[in-house]
N, C-alpha and C positions, 0 to 999 in steps of 0.2 A: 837453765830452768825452761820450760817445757814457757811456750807463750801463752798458753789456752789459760792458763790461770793469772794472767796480766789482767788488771783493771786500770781505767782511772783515774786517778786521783780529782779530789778536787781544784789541785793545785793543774791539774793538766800533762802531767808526767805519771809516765808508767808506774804502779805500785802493785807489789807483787803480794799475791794473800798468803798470810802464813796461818789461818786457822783453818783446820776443818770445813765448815760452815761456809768460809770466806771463800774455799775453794770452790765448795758445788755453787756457791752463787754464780760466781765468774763463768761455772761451767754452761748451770742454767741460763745467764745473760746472750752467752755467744751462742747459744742455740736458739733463742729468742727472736732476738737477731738476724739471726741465717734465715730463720722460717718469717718475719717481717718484714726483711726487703726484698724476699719472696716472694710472698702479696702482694706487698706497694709495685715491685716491677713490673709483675702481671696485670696488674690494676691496671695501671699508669697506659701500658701498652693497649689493652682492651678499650679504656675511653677513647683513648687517642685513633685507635682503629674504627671508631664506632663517631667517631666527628669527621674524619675524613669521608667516612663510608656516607654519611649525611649531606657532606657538601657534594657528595658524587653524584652520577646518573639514577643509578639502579635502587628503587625505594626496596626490593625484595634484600640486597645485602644491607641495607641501613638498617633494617629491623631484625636482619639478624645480629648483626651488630648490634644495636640498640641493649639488645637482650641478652648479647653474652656481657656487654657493659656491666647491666644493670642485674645480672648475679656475682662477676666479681667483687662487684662494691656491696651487697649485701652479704655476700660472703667476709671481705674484710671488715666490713663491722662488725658481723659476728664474731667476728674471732678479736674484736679489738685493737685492729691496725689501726682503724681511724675512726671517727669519730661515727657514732650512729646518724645524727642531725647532718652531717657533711655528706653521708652517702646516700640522704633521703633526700638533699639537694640537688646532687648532680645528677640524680635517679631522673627527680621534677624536671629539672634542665633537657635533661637528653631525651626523654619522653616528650616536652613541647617542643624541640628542635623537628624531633622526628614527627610528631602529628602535623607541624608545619612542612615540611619536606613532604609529606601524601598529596597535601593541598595544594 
């Protein structure tokens, strides 16, 4: 059997869907999936880039930094990777990092 229609269980073990229905779920989940830790890696890297970029020298890459930050996280909330309130935080966060980093 093909894996792409493997879920599962709540038991923790592989269960294999035998409906219809149960198939396109499992198909729509792994695509789901694929394009969410998509985001989140791109995310993940983009902050991380943009906190480094902050502790560095040059304020001119910290705010581009800053900025590609703070549309991947608008981006992933848009789309519901992560929470709206969690991406207006570390938006707030990395915006006074960097206004302190100018000064």
């Amino acid at each position: 059997m093909p894996t792409m229609f493997r879920a599962l269980s709540e038991s923790g073990r592989n269960a294999l869907a035998h409906h219809k229905s149960a198939k396109k779920r499992a198909r729509q989940t792994l695509k789901r999936r694929a394009r969410n830790r998509h985001v989140t890696t791109t995310l993940r890297t983009a902050v991380k880039q943009a906190r480094t970029a902050l502790a560095g020298d040059d304020p001119a890459a910290a705010k581009t930094a800053v900025r590609s930050a703070e549309s991947h996280l608008r981006r992933a909330a848009s789309k519901g990777v992560i929470p709206a309130k969690r991406a207006s935080r570390q938006i707030a966060r990395l915006a006074r990092a960097a206004g302190r980093a100018e000064a």
